[in-house]
MMTF fields as JSON, N, C-alpha, C and O atoms, coordinates in Angstrom:
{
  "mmtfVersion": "1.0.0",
  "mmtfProducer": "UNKNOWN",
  "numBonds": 331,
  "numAtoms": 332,
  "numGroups": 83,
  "numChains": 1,
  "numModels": 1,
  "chainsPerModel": [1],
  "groupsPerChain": [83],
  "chainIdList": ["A"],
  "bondAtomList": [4, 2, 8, 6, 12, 10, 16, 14, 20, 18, 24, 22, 28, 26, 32, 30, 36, 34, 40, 38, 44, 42, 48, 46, 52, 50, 56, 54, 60, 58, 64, 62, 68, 66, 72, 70, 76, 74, 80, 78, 84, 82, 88, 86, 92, 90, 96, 94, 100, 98, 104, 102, 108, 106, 112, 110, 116, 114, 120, 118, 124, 122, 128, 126, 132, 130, 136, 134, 140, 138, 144, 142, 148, 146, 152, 150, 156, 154, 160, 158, 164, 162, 168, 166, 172, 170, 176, 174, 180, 178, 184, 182, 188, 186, 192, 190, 196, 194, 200, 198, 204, 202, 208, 206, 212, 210, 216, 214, 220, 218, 224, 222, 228, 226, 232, 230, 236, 234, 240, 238, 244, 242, 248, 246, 252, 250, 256, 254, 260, 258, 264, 262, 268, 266, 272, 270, 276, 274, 280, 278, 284, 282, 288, 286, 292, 290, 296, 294, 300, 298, 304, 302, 308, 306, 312, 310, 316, 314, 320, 318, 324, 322, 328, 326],
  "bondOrderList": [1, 1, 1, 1, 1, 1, 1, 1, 1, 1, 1, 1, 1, 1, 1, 1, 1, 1, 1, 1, 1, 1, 1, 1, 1, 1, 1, 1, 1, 1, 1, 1, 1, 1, 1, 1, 1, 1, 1, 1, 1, 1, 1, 1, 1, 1, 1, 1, 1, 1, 1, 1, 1, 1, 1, 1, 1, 1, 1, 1, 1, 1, 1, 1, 1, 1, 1, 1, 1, 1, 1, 1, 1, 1, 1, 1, 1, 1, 1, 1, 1, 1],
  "groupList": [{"groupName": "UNK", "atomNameList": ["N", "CA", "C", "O"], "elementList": ["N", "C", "C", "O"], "formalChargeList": [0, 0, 0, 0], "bondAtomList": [1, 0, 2, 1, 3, 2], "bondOrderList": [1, 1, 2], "singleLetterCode": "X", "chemCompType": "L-PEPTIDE LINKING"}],
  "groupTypeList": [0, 0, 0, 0, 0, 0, 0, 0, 0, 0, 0, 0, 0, 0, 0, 0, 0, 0, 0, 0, 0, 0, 0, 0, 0, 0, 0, 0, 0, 0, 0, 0, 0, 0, 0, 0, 0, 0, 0, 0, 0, 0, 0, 0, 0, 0, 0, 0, 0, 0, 0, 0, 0, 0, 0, 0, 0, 0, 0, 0, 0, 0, 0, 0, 0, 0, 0, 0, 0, 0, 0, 0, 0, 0, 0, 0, 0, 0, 0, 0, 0, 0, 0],
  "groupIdList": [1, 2, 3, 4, 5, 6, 7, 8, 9, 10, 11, 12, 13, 14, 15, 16, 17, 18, 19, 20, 21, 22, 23, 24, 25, 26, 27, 28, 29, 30, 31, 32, 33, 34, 35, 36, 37, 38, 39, 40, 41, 42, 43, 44, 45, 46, 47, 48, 49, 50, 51, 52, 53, 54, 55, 56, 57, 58, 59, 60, 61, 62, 63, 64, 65, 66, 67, 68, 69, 70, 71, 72, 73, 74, 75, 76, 77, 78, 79, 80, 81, 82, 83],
  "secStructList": [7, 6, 6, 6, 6, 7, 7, 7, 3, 3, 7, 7, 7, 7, 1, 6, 6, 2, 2, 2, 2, 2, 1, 6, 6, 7, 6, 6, 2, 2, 2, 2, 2, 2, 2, 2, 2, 2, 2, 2, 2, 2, 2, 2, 2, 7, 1, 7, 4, 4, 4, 1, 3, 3, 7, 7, 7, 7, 7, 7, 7, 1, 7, 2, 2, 2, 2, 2, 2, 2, 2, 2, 2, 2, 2, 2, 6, 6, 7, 7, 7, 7, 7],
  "xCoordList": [131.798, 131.431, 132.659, 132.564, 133.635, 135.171, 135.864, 136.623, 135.354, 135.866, 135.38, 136.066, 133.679, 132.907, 132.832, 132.077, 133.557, 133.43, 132.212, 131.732, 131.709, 130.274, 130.77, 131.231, 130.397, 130.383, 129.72, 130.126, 128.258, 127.255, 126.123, 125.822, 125.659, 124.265, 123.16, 123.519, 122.035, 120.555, 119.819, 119.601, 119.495, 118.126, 117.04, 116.917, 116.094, 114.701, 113.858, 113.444, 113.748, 113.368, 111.519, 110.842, 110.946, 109.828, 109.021, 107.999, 109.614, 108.787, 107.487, 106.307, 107.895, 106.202, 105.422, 104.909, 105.143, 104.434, 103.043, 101.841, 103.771, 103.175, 102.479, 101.318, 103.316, 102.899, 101.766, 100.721, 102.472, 100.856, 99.75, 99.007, 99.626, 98.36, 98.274, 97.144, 98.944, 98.022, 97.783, 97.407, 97.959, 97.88, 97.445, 97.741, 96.563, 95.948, 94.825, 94.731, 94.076, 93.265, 93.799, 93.037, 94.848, 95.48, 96.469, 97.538, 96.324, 97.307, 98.593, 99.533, 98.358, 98.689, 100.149, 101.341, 99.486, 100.318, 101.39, 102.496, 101.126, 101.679, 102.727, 103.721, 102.48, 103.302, 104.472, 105.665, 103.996, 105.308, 105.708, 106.652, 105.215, 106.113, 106.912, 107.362, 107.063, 107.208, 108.554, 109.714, 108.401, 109.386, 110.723, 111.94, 109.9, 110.774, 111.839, 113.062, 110.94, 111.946, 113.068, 114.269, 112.632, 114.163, 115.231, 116.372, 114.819, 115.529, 116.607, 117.831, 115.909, 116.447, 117.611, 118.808, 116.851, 117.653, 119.228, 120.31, 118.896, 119.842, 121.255, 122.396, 120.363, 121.294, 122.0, 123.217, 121.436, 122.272, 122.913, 123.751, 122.492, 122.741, 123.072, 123.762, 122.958, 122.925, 122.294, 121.989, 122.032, 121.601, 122.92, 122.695, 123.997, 124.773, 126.387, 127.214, 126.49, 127.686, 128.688, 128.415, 129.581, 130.469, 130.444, 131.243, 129.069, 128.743, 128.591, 128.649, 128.397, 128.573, 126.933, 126.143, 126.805, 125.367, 124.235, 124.218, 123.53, 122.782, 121.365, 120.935, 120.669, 119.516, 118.469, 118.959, 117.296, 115.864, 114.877, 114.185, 115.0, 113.722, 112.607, 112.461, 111.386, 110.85, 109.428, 109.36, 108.859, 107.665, 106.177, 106.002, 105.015, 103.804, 103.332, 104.0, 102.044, 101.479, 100.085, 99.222, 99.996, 99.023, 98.95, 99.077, 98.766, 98.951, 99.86, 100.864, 100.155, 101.265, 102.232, 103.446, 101.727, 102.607, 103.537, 104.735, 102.941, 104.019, 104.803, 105.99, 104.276, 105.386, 106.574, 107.734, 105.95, 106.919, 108.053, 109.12, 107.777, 108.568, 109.777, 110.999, 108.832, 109.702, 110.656, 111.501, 110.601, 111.017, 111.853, 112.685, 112.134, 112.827, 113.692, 114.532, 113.675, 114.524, 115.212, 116.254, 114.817, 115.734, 116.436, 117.633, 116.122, 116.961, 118.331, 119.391, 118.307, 119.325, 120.091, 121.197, 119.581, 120.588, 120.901, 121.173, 120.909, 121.523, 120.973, 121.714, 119.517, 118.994, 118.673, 118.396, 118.658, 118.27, 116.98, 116.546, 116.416, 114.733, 114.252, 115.145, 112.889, 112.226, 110.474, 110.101, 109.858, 108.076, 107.829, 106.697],
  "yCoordList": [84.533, 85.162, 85.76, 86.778, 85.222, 85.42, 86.623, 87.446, 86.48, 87.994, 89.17, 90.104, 88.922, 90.019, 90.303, 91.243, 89.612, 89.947, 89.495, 89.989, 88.352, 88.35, 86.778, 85.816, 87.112, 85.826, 84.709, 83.547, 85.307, 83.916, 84.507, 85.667, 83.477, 84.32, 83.261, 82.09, 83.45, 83.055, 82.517, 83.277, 81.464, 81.1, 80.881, 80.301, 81.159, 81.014, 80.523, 81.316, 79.128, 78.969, 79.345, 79.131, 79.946, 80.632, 79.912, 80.446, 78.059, 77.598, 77.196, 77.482, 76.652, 75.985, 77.108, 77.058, 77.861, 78.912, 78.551, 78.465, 78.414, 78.112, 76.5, 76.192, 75.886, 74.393, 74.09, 73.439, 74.87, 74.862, 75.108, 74.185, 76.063, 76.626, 75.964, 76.083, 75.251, 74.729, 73.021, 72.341, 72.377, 71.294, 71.205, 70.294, 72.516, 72.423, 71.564, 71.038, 71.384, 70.229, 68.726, 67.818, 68.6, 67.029, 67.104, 67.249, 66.979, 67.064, 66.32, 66.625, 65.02, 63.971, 64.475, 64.179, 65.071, 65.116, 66.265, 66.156, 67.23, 68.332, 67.99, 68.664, 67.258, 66.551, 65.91, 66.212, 65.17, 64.21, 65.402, 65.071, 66.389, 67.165, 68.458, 69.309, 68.525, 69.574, 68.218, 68.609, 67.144, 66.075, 66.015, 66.033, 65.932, 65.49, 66.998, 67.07, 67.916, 69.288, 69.143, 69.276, 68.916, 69.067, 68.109, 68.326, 66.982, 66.017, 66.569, 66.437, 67.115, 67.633, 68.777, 68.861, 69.524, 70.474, 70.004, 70.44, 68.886, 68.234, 67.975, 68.206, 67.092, 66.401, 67.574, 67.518, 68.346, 69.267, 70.106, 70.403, 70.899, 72.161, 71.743, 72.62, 70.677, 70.884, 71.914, 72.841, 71.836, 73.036, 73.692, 73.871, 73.973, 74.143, 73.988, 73.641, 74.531, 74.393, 75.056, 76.039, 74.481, 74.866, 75.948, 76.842, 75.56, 76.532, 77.937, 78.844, 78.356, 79.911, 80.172, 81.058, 79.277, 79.394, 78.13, 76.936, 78.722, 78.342, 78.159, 79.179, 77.158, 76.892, 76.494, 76.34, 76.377, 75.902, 75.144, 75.616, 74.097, 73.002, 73.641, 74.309, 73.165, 73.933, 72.656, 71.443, 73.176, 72.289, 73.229, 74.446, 71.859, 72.961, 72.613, 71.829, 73.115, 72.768, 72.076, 72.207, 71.137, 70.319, 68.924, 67.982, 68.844, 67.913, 67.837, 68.051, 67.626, 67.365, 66.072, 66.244, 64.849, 63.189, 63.996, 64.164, 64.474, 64.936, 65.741, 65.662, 66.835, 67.871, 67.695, 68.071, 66.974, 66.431, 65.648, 65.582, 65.117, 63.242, 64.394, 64.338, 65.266, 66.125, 67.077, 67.711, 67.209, 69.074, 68.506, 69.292, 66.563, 66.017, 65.988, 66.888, 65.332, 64.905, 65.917, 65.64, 67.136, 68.332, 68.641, 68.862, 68.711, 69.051, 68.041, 68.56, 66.713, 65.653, 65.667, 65.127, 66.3, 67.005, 68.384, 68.903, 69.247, 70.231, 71.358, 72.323, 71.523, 72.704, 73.598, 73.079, 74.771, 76.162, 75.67, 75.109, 76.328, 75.394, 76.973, 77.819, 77.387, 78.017, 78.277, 77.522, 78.621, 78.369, 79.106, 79.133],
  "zCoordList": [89.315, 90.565, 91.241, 91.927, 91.076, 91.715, 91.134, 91.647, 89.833, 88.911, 89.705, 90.12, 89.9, 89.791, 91.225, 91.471, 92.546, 93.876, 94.57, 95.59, 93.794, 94.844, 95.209, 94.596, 96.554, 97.466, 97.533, 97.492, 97.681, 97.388, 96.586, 96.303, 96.346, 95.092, 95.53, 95.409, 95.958, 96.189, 94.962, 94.019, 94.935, 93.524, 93.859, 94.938, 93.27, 94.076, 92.58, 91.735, 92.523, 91.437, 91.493, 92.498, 90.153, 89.889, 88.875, 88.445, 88.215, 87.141, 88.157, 87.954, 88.993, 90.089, 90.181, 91.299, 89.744, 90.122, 89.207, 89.457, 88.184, 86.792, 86.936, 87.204, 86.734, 87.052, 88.357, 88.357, 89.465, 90.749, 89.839, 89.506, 89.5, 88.434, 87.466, 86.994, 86.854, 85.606, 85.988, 85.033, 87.181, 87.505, 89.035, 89.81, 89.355, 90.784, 91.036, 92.144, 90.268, 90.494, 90.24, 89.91, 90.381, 90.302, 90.879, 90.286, 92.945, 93.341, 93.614, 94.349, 92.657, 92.945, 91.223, 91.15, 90.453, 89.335, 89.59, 89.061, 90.292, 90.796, 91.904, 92.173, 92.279, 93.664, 92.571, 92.616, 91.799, 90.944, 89.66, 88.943, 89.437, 88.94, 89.481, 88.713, 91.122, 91.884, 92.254, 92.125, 92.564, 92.984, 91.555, 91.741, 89.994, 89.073, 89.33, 89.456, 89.337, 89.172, 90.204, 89.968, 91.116, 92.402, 92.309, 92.718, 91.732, 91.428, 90.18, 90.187, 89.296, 87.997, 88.555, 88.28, 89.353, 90.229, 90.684, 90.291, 91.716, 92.149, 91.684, 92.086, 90.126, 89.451, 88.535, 88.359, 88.112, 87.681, 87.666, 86.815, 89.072, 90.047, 91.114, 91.634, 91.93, 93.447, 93.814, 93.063, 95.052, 96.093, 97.023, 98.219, 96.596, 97.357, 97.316, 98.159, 95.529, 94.974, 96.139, 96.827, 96.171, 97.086, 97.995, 98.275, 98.466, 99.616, 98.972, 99.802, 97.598, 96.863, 96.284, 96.607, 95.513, 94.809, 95.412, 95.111, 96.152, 96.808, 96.106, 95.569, 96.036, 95.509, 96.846, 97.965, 96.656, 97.447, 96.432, 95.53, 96.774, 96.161, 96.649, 97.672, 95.254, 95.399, 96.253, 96.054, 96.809, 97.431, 97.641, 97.582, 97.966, 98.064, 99.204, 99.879, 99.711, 100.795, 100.79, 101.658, 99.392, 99.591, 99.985, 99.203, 101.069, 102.396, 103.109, 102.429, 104.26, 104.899, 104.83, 104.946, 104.652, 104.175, 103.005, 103.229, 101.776, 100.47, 100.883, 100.566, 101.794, 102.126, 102.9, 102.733, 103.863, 104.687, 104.294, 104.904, 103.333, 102.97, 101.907, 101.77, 101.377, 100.194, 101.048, 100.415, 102.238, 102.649, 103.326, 103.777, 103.842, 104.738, 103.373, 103.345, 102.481, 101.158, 100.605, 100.01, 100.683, 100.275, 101.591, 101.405, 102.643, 103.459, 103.511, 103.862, 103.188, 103.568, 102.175, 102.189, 100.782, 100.061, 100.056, 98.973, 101.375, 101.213, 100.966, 100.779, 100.903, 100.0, 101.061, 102.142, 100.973, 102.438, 101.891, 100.885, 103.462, 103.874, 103.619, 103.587, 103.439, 103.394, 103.394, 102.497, 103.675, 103.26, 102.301, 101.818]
}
């Protein structure tokens, strides 16, 4: 990034897109694989490599208890909030 002059770079991960849809009727399985991903995220990426490459966990809006408990947990590691 330092070579090429860019300052910060945005990720917007696009696999949940897929996974919402093929596990929308089991919101309970979608919830623990929308949770394993950010975690995976975390541990391998952070959200917030030295303030340059910026990531967003990804979350859904089926119910408010999951969203909430999840959108509090990415925020307290760091991730830019978004809807």
């Amino acid at each position: 990034m330092t070579k090429l002059r860019i300052e910060k770079a945005l990720f917007f991960p696009t696999l949940g897109v897929g996974m919402e849809e093929a596990l929308k009727r089991d919101t309970e399985a979608v919830h623990c694989a929308f949770e394993a991903f950010n975690r995976w995220l975390l541990d391998d990426w952070g959200f917030a490599y030295r303030e340059r490459n910026l990531r967003r966990a990804l979350h859904l809006d089926h119910g408010p208890r999951p969203r909430h408990r999840e959108l509090e947990w990415a925020l307290s590691n760091r991730t830019r909030a978004s809807s």
